[in-house]
C-alpha positions in Angstrom: 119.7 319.0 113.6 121.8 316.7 115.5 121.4 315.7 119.3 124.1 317.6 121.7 125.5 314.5 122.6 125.9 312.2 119.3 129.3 310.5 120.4 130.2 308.8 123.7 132.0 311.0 126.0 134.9 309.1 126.0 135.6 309.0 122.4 138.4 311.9 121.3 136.9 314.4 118.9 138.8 313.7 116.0 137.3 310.3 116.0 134.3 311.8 116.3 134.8 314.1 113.5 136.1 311.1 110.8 132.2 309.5 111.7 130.3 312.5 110.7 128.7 312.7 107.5 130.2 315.9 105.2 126.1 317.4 105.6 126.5 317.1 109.4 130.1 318.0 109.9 130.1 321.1 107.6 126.8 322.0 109.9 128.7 321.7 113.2 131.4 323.8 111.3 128.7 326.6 110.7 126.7 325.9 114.1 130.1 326.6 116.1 131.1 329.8 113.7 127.9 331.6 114.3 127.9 330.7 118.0 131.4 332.0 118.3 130.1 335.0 116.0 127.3 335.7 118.4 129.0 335.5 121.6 131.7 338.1 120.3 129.0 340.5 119.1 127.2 340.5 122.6 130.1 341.4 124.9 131.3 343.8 122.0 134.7 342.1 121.4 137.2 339.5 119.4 137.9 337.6 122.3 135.6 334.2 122.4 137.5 331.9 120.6 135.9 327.8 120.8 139.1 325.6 121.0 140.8 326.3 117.7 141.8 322.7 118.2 138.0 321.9 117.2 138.1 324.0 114.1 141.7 322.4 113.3 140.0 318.8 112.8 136.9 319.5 111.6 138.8 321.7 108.4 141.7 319.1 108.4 138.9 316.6 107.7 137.1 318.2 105.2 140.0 318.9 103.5 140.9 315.2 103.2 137.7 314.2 102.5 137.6 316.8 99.6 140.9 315.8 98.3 140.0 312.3 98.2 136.9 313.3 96.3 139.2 315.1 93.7 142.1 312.1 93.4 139.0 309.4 92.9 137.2 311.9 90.6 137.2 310.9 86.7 139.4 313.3 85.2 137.0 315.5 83.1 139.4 318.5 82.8 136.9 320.5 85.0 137.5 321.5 88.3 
């Protein structure tokens, strides 16, 4: 498991998003879902939300990374 503070503070998160290996980035995905999950279930409502702007980058950059994967993929006819 990753250090809490992996980037320098400076550094915008969708910079630090692009460095992050697809292992640790689909972890911080999970990590920040269950957290949210977890704080919602122990005050008994919906109403925790952590910055949908995170979310936003990390799935806008998984979904480029997976669409890269796909257009540099050899074309097998299997998807």
């Amino acid at each position: 498991m990753g250090s809490a503070f992996p980037f320098e503070e400076d550094e915008s998160f969708d910079r630090k998003v692009k460095r992050m290996a697809d292992e640790e980035l689909l972890e911080f995905w999970e990590e920040s879902q269950l957290l949210e999950n977890m704080l919602n279930a122990g005050a008994g409502t919906n109403r925790y939300v952590l910055s949908p702007e995170y979310e936003r980058a990390i799935l806008n950059e998984l979904f480029l990374r997976r669409t890269r994967q796909l257009q540099t993929a050899p074309d097998t006819g299997q998807r």
